[in-house]
C-alpha positions as CSV (number, residue, x, y, z in Angstrom):
1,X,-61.7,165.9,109.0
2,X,-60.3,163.9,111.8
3,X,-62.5,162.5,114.7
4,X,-61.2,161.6,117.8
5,X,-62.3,159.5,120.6
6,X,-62.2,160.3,124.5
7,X,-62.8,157.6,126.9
8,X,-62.5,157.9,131.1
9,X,-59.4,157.5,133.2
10,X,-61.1,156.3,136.6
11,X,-58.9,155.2,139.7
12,X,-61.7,152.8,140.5
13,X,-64.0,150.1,138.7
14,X,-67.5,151.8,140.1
15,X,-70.1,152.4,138.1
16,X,-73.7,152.9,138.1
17,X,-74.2,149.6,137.8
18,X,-71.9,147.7,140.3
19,X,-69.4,148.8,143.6
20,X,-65.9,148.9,143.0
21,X,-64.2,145.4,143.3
22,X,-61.2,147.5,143.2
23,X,-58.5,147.8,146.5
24,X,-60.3,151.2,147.4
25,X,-61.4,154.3,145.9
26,X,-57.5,154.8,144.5
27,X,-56.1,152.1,142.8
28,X,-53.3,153.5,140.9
29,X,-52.7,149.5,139.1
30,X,-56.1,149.7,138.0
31,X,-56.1,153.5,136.5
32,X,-52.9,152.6,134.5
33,X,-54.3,149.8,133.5
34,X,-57.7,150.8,132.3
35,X,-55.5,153.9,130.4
36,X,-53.5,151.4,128.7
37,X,-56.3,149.5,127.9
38,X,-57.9,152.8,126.4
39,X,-54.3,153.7,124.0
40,X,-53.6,150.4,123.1
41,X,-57.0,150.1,121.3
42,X,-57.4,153.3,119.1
43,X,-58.6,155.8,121.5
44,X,-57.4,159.6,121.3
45,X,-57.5,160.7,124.8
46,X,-58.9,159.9,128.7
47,X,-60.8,162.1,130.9
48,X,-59.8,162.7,134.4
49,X,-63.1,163.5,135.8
50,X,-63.4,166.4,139.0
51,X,-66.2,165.2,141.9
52,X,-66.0,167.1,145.4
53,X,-65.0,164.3,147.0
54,X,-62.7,162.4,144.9
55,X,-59.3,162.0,144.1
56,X,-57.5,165.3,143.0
57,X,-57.6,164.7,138.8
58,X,-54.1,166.6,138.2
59,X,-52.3,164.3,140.6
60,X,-53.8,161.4,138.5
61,X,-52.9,162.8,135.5
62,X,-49.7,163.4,136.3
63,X,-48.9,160.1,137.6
64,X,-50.8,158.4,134.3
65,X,-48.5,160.6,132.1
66,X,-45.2,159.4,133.2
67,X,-46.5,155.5,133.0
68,X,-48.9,156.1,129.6
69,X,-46.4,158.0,127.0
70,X,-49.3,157.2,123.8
71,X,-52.0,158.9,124.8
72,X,-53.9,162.4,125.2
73,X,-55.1,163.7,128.8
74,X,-58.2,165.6,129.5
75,X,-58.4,167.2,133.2
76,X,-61.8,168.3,133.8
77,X,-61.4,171.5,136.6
78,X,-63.9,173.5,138.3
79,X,-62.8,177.2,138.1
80,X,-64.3,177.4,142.1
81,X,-61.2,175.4,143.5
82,X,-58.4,177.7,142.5
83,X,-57.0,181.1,141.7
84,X,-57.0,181.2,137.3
85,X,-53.1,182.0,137.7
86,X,-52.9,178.6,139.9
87,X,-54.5,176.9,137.6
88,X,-52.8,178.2,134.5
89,X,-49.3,177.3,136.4
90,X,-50.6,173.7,137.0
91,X,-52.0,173.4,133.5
92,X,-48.9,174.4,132.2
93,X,-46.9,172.2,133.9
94,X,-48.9,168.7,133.4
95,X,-48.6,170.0,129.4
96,X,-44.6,169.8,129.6
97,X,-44.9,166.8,132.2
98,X,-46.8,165.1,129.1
99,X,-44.8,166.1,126.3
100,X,-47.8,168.4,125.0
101,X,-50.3,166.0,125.6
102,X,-52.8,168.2,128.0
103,X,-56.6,169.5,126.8
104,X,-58.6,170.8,130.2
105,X,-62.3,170.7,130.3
106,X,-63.8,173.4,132.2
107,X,-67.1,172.4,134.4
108,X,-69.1,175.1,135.9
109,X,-71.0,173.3,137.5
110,X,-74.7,172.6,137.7
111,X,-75.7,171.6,141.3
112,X,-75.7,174.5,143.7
113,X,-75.7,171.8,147.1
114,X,-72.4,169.8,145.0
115,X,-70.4,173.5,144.7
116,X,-71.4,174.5,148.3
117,X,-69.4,171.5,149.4
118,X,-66.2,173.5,148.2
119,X,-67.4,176.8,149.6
120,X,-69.2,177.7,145.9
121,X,-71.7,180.4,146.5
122,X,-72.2,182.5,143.8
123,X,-75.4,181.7,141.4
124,X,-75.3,179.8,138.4
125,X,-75.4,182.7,135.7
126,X,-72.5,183.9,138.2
127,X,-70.5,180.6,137.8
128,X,-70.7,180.8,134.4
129,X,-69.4,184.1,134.3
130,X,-66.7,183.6,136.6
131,X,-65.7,180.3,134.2
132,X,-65.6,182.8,131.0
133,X,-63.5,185.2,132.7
134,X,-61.3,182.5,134.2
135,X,-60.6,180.5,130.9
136,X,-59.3,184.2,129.9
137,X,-56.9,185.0,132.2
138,X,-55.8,181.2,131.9
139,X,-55.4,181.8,128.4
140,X,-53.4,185.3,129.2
141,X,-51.0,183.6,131.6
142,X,-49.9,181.1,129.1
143,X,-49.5,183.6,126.4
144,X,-47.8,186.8,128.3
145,X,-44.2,187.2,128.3
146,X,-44.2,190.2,130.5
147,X,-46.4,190.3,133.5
148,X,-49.7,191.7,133.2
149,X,-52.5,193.2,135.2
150,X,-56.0,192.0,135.5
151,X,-59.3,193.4,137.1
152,X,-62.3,191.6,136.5
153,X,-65.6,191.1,138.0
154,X,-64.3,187.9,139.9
155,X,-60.8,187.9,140.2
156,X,-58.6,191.1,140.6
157,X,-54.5,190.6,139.9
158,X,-51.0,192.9,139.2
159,X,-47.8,191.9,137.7
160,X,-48.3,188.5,137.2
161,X,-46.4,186.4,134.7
162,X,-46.0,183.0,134.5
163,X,-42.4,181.3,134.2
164,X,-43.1,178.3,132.5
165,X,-45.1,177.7,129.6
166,X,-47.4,174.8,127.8
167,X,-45.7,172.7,125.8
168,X,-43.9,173.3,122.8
169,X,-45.3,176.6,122.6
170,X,-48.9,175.3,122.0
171,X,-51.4,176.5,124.4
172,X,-53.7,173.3,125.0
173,X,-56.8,172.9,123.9
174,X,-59.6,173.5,126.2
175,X,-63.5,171.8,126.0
176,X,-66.4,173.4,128.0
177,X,-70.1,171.7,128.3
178,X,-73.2,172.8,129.0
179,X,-77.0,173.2,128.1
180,X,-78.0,176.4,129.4
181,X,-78.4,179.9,127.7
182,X,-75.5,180.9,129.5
183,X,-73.4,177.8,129.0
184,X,-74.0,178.4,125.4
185,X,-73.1,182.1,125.3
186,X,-69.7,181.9,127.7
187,X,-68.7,178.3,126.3
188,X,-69.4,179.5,122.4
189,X,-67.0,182.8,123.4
190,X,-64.2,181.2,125.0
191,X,-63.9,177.3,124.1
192,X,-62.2,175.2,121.3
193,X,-64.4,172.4,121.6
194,X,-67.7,172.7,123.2
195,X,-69.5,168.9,124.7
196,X,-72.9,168.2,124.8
197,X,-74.4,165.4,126.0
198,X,-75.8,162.3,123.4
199,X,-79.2,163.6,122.3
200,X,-81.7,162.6,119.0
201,X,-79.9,164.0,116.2
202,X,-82.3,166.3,115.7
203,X,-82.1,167.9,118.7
204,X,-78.1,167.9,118.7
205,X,-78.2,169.9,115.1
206,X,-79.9,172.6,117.1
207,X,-77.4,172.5,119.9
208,X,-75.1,172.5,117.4
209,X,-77.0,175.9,115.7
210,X,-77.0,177.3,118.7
211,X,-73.3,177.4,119.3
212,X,-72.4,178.4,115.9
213,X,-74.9,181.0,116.5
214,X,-73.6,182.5,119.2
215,X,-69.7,182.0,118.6
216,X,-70.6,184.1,115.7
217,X,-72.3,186.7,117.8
218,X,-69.3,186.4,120.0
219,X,-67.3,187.6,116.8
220,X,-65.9,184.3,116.3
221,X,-64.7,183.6,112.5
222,X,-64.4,179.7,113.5
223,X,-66.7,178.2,116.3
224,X,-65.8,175.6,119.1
225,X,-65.6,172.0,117.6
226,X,-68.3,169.5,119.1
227,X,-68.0,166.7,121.4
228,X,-71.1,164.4,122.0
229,X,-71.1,161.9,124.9
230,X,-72.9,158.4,124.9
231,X,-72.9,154.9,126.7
232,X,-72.1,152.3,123.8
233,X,-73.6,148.8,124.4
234,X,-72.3,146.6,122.2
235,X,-72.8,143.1,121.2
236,X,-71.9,140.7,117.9
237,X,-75.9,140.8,117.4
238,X,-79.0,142.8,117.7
239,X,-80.7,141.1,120.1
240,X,-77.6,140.2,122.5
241,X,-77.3,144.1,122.5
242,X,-80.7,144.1,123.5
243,X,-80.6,141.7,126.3
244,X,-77.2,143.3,127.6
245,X,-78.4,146.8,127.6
246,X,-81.6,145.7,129.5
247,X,-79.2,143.4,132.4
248,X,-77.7,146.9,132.6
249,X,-81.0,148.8,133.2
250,X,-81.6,145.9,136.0
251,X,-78.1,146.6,137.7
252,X,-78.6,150.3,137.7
253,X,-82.0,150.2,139.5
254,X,-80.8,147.2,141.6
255,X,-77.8,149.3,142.9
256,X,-80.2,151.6,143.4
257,X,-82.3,150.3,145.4
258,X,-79.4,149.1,147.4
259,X,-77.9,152.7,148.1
260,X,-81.7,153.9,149.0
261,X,-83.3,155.1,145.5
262,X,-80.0,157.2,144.7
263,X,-77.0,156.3,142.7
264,X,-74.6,159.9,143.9
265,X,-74.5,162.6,146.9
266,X,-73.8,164.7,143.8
267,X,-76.7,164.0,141.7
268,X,-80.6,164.0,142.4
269,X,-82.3,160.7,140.9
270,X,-85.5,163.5,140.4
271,X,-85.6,167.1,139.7
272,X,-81.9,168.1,139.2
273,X,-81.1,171.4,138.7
274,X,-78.8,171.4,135.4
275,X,-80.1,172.1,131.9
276,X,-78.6,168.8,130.1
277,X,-80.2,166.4,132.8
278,X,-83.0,168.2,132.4
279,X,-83.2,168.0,128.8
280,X,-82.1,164.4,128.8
281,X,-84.8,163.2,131.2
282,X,-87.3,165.2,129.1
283,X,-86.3,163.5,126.1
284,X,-86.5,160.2,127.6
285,X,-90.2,161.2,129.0
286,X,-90.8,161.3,124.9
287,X,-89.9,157.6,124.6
288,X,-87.0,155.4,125.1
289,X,-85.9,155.0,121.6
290,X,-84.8,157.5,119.0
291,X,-83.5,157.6,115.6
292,X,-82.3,153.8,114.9
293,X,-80.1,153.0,118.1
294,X,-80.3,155.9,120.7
295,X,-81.7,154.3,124.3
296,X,-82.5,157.0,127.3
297,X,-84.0,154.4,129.5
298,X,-80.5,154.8,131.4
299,X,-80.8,158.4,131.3
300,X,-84.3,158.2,133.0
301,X,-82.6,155.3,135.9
302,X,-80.2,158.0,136.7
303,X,-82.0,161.1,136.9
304,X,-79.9,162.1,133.3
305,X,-76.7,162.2,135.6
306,X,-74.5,163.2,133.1
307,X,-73.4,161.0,130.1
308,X,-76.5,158.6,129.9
309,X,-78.3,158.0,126.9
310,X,-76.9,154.5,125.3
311,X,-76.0,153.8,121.6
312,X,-77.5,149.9,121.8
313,X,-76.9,147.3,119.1
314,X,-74.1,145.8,117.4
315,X,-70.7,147.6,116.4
316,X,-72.1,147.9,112.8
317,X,-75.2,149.4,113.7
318,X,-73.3,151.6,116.4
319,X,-70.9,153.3,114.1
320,X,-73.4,153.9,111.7
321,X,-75.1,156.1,114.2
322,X,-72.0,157.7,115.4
323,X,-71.0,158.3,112.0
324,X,-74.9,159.8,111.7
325,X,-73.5,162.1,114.2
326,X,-70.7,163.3,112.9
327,X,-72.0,164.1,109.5
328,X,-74.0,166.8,111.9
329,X,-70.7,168.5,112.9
330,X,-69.4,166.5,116.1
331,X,-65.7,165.8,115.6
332,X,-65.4,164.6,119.5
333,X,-67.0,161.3,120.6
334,X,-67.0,160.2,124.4
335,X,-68.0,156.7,125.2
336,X,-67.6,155.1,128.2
337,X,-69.4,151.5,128.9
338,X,-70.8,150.2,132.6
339,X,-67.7,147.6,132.9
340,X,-65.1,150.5,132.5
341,X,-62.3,148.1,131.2
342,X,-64.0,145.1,129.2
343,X,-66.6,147.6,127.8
344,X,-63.4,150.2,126.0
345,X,-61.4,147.1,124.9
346,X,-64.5,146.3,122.9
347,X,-65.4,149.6,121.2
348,X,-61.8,150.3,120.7
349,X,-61.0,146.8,119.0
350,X,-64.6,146.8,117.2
351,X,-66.4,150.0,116.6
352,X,-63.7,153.0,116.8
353,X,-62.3,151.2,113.1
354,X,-65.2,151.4,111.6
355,X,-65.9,154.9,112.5
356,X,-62.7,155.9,111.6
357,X,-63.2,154.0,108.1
358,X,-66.6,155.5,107.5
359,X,-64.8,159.2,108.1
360,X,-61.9,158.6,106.1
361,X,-64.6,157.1,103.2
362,X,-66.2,160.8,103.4
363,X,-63.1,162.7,103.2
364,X,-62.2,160.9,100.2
365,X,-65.1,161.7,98.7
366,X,-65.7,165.4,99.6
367,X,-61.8,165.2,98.1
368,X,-62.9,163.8,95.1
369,X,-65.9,166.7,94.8
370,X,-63.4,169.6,95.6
């Protein structure tokens, strides 16, 4: 089976590990670039990432879409910011802006103080309902050719149809993350690819359990396909990866310190209140090293803000392990480095080949078996 590879579409250099050097928080040269950069090397798609007080991600789709023509976009969207029938309209028309090139990522969201900014009261079992009804009526808009009715817990419509359709007839694809019991129940139900964040493999073969196991209970004959996130650090040998992936561990807490012991208004350095930080900083309370080259070190820096945990070593030894990975089930690999452009250039040119050899090696052979 086909894997595919999602890296990040950021209008800025920033990381966790330096300021931007960029001309401001938008810098539309810079996002084209780092895109390009991203399809010229191997990679499937680009996330366009949703924060509370950043650039809107459709508008920087949009515009990457008409300048990028060979590559996938993946607009993360919180369900709180719009009406579903909004959405489904703006969805819609980024997929025939793209030529069919559109997936969305729903995010529920996992920070009560980060959805208050944008007026988000409602509890987080609440948000996760709301998000599994509003993938539904997204789903309906796209597919109705006569206007339909809706009354739902959260959102209550008549006679609405939408005019124009996704691409081509196809109704993008749409990924959903989360590490909760209801993250796992709504996002099993409704989702075509379902993310989790880079964990021990053994603990990703029960995520992965899980959501099989309650897609099925969700009466599902197929379940979501799986997307696991990591921070590759790459060098030609062991021990460079070593020594860079430990200058990185300095520039995070270095940057750190400089912003006063926190790294984002919309993430807590200690006790945050989402599932998958939660898990990731209990994983890296275990140890920092698991299985041959899994790191959480930089999960524990950040307070396990989001994708964290680093694949260290050299692109041998990193493939191996993400080709460890997908012989559990994941089919969808995210990997964004701490220098945004240098660090995809490198995993495209040296690690995404191998992977892709070592998957077409075991298709071959299950061939050969069937």
């Amino acid at each position: 089976m086909p894997v595919e590879f999602l890296g990040i579409a950021a209008p800025s250099d920033a990381s966790e590990t330096s300021a931007r050097t960029t001309s401001g928080p938008l810098d539309l040269a810079y996002l084209e670039r780092l895109v390009r950069a991203h399809a010229d090397h191997g990679w499937t798609r680009v996330l366009f990432a949703y924060g509370s007080s950043g650039a809107d991600p459709a508008a920087l789709a949009a515009y990457v879409a008409a300048r990028v023509p060979d590559i996938e976009l993946l607009l993360a969207h919180r369900p709180n910011v719009s009406a579903p029938t909004y959405a489904a309209k703006t969805f819609a028309t980024l997929d025939q802006v793209s030529g069919g090139r559109l997936s969305v990522h729903f995010i529920t969201g996992g920070n009560d103080h980060e959805q208050r900014r944008e007026g988000d009261t409602l509890t987080k079992d609440e948000r996760y309902d709301r998000t599994g009804e509003y993938i539904r009526v997204v789903r309906q808009a796209w597919a109705s050719e006569t206007p339909f009715d809706h009354h739902g817990t959260h959102y209550d419509l008549e006679d609405f149809v939408l005019d124009v359709k996704p691409f081509g007839g196809r109704a993008p694809t749409i990924s959903f993350g989360g590490s909760s019991d209801a993250a796992y129940r709504v996002g099993a139900a409704e989702a075509d690819v379902f993310a989790v964040w880079g964990e021990p493999r053994a603990r990703t073969r029960e995520q992965i359990e899980r959501v099989h196991a309650e897609a099925a209970a969700a009466g599902r004959a197929t379940p979501p396909r799986i997307h696991a996130a990591f921070r590759p650090i790459v060098a030609p040998t062991e021990a460079l990866a070593w020594e860079k992936a430990h200058r990185v561990l300095d520039r995070i807490e270095a940057r750190k310190a400089a912003l006063g012991g926190t790294l984002s208004r919309r993430h807590p350095i200690d006790a945050p209140e989402n599932a998958g930080s939660q898990r990731l900083l209990q994983i890296a309370a275990e140890g920092d090293r698991h299985d041959e080259v899994l790191w959480t070190a930089t999960a524990r820096a950040t307070g396990g803000a989001g994708n964290s945990n680093a694949l260290v070593g050299t692109p041998e030894q990193v493939a191996q392990a993400l080709l460890a990975y997908y012989d559990l089930g994941v089919r969808v690999i995210s990997a964004r480095g701490y220098d945004l452009l240098d660090d995809a250039v490198d995993f495209g040119r040296y690690v995404i080949p191998l992977v892709r050899q070592g998957v077409a090696e075991r298709d071959a052979a299950a061939a050969r078996v069937a």
